[in-house]
KEBA-859497 format. One line per 5 residues: number of its first residue (from 0); their letters; for each residue x, y, z of N, C-alpha, C, O, CB. Coordinates in steps of 0.001 Angstrom, whole numbers, plus 524288, in hexadecimal, padded with zeros to 5 digits. Each point is the difference from the previous one (the first is absolute). Glycine has a CB too. Layout:
NUM	A	X,Y,Z,X,Y,Z,X,Y,Z,X,Y,Z,X,Y,Z | ...
This chain:
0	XXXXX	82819,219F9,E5816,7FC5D,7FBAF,80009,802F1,7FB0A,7FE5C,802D9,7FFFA,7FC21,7F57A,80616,801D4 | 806C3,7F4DA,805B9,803DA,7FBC2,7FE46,7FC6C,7FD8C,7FCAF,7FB33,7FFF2,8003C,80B09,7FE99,80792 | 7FE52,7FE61,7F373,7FE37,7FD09,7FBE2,7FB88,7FC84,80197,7FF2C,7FD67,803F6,8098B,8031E,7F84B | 7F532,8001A,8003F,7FC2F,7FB51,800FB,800A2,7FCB6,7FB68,800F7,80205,7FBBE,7F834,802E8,80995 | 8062A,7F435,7FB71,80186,7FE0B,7FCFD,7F921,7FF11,7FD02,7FBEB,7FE92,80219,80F13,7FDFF,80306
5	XXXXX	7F662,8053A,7F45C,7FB35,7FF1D,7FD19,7FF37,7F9B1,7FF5E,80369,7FCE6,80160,7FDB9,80C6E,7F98B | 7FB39,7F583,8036A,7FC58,7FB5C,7FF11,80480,7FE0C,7F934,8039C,802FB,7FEE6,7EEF4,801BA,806DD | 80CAA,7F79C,7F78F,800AF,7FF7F,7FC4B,7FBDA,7FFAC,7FC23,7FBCB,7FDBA,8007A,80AE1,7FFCE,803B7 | 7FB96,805D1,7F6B6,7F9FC,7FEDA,7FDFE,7FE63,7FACD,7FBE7,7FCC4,80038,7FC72,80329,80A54,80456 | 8031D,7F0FE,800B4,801CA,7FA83,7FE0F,8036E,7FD92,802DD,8041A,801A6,801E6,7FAAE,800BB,7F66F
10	XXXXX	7FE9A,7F821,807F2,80440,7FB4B,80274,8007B,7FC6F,7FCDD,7FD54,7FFFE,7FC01,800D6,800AA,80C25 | 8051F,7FBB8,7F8D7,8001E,7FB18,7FC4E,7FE30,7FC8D,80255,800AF,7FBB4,7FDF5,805C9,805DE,7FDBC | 7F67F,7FE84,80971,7FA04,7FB8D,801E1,7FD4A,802F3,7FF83,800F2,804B2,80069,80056,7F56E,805D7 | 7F963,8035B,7F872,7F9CA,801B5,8006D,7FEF2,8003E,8072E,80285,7FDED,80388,7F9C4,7FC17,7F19B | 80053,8086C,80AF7,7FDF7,80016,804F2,7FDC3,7F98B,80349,80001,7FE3E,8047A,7FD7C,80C67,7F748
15	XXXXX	800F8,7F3B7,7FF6A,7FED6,7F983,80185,804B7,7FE41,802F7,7FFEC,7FE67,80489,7FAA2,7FF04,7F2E4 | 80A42,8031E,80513,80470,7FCB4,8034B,802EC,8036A,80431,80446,7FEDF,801E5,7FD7C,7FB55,7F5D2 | 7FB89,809CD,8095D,80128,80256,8048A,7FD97,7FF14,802FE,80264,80108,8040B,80051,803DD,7F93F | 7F86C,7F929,803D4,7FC10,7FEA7,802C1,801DF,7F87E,80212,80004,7FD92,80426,7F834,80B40,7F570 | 80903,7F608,80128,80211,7FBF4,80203,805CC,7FEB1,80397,800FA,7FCA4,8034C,7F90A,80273,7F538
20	XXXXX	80845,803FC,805D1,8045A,7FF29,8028B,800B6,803DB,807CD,80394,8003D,80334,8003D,7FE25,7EFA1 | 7F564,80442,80CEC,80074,80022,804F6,7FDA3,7FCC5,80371,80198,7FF46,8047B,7FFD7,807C2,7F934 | 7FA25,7F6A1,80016,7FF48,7FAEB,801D9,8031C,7FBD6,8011D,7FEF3,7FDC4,80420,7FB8C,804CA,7F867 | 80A9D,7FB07,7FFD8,8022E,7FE00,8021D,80330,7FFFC,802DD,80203,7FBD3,8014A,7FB29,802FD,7FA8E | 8053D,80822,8072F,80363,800DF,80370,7FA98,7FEC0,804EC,800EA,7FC4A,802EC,8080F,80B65,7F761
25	XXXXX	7F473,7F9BA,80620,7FBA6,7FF05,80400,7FA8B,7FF4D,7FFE1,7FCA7,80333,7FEB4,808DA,800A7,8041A | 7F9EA,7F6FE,7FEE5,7FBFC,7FB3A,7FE99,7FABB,80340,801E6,7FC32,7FED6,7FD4D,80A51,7F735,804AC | 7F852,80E16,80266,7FB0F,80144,80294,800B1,8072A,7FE48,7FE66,8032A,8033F,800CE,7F384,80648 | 802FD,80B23,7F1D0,7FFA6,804C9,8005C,7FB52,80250,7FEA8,7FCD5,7FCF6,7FE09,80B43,80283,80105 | 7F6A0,804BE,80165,7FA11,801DE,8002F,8027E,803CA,7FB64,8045D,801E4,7FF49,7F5D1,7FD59,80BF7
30	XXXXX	7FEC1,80102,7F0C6,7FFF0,80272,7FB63,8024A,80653,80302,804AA,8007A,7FEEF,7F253,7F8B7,7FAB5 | 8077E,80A5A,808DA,80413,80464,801DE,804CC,7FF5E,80035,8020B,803DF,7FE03,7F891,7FE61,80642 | 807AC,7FB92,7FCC5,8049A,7FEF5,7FFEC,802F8,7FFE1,7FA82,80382,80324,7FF07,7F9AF,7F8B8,80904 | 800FF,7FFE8,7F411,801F0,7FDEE,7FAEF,7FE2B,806FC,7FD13,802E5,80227,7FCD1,7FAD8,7EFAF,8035C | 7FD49,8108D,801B1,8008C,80322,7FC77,803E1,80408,80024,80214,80223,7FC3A,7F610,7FB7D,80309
35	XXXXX	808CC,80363,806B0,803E7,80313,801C2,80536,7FF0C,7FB6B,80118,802C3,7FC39,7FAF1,7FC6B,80EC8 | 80642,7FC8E,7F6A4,8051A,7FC75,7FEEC,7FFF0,8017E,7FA27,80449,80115,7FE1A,7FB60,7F626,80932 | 7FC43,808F7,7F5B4,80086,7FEDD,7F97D,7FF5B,80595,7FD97,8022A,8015B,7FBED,7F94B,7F496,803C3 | 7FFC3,80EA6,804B5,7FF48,802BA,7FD38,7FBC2,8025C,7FC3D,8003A,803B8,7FCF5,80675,7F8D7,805C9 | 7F44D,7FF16,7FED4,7FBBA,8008A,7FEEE,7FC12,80026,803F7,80161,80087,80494,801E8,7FC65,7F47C
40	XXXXX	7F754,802A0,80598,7FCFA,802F5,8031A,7FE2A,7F9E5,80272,80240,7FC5F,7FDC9,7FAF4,80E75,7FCA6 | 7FFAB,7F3E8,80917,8000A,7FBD3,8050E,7FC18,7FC45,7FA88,800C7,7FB99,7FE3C,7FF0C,80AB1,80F84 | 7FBDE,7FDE4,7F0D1,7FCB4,7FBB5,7FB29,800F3,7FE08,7FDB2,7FDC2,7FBD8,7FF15,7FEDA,80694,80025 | 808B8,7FFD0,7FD6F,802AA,7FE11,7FCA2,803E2,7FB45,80163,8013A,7FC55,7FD25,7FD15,80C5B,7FF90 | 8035A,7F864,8089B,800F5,7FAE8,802B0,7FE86,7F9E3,7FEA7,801AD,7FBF3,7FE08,7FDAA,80AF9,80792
45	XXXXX	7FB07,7FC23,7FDA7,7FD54,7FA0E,7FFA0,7FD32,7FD44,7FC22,7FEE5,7FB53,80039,800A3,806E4,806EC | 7FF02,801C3,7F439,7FF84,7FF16,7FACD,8050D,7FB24,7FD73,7FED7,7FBCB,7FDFB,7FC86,80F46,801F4 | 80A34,7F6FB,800E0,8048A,7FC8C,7FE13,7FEF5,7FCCC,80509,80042,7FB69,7FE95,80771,80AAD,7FB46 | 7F777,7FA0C,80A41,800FB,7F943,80408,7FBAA,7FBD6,7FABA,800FF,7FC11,7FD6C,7FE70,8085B,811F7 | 7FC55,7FEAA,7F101,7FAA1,7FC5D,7FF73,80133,7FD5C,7F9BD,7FE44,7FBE9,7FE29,7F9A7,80B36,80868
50	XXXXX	80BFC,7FD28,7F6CC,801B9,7FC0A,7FA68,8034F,7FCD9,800AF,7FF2D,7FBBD,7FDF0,7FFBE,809CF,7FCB1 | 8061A,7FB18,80872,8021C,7FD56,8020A,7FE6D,7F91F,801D5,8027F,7FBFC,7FF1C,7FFC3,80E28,80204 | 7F836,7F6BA,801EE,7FF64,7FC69,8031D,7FCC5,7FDED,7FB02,80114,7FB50,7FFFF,7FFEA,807CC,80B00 | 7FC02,7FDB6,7F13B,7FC52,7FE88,7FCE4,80439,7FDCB,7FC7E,7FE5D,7FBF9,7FDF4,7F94B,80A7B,8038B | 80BCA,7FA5E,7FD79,803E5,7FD52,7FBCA,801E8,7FC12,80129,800DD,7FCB8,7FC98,80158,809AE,800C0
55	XXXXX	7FEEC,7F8CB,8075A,80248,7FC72,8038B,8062F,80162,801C3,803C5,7FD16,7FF5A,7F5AA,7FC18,7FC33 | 80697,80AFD,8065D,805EF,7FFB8,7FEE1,800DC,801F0,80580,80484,800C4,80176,7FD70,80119,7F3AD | 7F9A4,7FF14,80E5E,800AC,7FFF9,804DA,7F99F,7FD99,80224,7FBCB,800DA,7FDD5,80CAF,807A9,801E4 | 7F857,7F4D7,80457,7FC1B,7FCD8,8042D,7FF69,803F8,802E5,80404,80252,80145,7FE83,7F475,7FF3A | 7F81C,80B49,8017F,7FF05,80358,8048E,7FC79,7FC20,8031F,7FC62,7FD17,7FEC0,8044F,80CB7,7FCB4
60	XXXXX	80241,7F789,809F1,7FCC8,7FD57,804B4,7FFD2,80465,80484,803BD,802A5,80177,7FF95,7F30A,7FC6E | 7F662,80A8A,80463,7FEC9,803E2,8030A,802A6,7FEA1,80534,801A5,7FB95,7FF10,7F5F4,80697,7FBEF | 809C0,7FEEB,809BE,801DA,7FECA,8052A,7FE21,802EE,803E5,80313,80356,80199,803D2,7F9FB,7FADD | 7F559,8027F,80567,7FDC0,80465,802F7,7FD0F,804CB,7FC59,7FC74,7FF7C,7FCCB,80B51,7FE28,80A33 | 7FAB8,806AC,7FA83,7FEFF,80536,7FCFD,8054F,80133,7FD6C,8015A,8049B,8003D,7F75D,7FF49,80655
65	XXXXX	80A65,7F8DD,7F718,80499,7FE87,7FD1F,7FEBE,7FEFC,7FBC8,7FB49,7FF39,7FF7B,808C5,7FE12,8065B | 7FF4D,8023D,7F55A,80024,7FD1C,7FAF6,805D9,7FE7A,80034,80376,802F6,8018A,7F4D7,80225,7F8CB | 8088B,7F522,803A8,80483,7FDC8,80187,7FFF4,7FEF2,7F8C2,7FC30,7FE27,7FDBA,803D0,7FD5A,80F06 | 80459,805E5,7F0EB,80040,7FEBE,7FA14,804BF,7FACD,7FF81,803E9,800C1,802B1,7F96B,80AB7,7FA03 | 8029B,7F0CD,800F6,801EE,7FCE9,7FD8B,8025C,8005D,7FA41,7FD5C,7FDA9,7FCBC,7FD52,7FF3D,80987
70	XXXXX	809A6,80584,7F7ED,8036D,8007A,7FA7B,800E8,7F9F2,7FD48,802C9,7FCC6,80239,802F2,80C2F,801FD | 7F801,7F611,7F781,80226,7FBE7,7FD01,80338,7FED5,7FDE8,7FEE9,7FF74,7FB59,7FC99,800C9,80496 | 80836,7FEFF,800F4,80691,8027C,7FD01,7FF66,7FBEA,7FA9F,80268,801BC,7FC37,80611,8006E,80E25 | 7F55B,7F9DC,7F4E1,80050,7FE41,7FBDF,7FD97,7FFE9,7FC0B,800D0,7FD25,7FC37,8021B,80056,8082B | 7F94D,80638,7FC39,7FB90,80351,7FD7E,80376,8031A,7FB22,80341,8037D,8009F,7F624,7FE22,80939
75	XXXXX	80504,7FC37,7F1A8,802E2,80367,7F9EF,7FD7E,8056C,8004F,7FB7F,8014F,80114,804F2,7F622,7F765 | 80543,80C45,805D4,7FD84,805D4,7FE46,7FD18,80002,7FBE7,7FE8F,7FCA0,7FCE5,80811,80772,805EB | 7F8B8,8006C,7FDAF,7F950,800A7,7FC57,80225,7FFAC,7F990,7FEDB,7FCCF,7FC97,7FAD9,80BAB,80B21 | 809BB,7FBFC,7F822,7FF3D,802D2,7F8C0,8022E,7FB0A,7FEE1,8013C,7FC84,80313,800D2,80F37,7FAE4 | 7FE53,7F478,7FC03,80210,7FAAA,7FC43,80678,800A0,7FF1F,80280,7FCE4,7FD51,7F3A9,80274,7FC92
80	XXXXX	80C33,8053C,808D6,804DF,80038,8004B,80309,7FB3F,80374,8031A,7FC5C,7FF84,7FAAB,80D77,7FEE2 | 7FEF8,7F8FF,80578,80138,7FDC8,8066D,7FEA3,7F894,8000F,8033F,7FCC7,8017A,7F872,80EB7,803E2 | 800D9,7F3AB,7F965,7FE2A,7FC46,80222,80215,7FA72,7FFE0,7FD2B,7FC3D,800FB,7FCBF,80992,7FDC0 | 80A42,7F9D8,8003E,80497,7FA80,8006F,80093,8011C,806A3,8014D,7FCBB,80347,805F0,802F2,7F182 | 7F746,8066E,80C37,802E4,801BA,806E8,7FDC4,7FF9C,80368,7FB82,80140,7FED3,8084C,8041B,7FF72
85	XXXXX	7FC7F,7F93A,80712,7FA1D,80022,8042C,80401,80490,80204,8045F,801D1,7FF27,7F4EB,7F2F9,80432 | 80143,80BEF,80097,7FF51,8046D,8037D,8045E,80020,803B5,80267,803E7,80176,7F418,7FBC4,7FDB5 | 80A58,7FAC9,80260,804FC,7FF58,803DE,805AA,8023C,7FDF9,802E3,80319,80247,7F850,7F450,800D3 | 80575,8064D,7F856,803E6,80147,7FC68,80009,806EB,80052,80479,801B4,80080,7F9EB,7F492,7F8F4 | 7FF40,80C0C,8066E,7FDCF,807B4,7FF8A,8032B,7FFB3,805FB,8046E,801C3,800A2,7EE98,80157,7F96E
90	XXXXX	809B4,7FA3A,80A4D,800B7,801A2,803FD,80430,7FE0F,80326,7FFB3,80086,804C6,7F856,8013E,7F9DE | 80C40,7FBD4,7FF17,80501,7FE42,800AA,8030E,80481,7FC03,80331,80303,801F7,7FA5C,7F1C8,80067 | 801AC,80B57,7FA09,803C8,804DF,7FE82,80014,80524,8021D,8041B,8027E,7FFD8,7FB3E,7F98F,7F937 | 7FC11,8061B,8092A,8001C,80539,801D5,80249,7FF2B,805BE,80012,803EB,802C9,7F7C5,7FFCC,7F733 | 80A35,7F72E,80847,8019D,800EF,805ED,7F9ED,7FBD6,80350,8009A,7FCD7,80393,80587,81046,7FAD9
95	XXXXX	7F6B9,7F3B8,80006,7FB43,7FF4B,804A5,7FF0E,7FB73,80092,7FC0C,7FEFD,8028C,7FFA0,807DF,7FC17 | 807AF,7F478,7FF27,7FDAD,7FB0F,7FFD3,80590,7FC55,800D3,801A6,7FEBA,7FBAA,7F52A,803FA,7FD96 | 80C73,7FB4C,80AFE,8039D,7FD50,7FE7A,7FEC8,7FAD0,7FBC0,80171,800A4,7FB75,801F7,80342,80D81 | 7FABF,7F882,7F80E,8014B,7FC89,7F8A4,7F8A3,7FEDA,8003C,7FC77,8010E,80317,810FF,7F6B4,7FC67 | 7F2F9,805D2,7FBDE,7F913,7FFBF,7FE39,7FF82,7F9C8,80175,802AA,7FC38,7FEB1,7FBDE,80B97,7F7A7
100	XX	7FD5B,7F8AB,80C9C,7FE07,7FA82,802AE,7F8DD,80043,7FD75,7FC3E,802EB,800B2,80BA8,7FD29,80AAC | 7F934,7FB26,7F18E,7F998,7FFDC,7FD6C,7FD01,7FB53,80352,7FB66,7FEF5,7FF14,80772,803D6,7F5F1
């Protein structure tokens, strides 16, 4: 039987900034998809879009039978560690963002 690769049972992102950072590889992805990609269930999806979008840290605009998301890169992280940092700054270090445009 070939390996199968297990799940981890810890990351060093929350599911939020996984959610976010698939949004900003692609602007019209559908909650199936992100849940696929992250690993959670499609509700749980759209539960993190809808905080997401309620925080402001992403714009949702409908397009048809589409949702087109908008990332705020200059939007400060949340905890009191982080928050000198925006989101752009997160999403320029992991690769997904060449430089932060506010």
């Amino acid at each position: 039987m070939p390996d199968v690769p297990s799940r981890p049972s810890w990351t060093f992102l929350t599911n939020h900034a996984h959610v976010l950072v698939c949004i900003s590889e692609e602007h019209d992805i559908r909650a199936r998809d992100i849940a696929t990609k992250v690993g959670i269930t499609e509700r749980a999806a759209q539960s993190i879009v809808a905080d997401l979008v309620a925080e402001g840290y992403v714009t949702r605009t409908r397009e048809g039978r589409r949702n087109r998301y908008e990332v705020h890169s200059d939007a400060p992280l949340r905890h009191p560690l982080d928050q000198d940092h925006t989101v752009g700054e997160l999403l320029v270090t992991l690769g997904k963002l060449r430089t932060v445009t506010g």
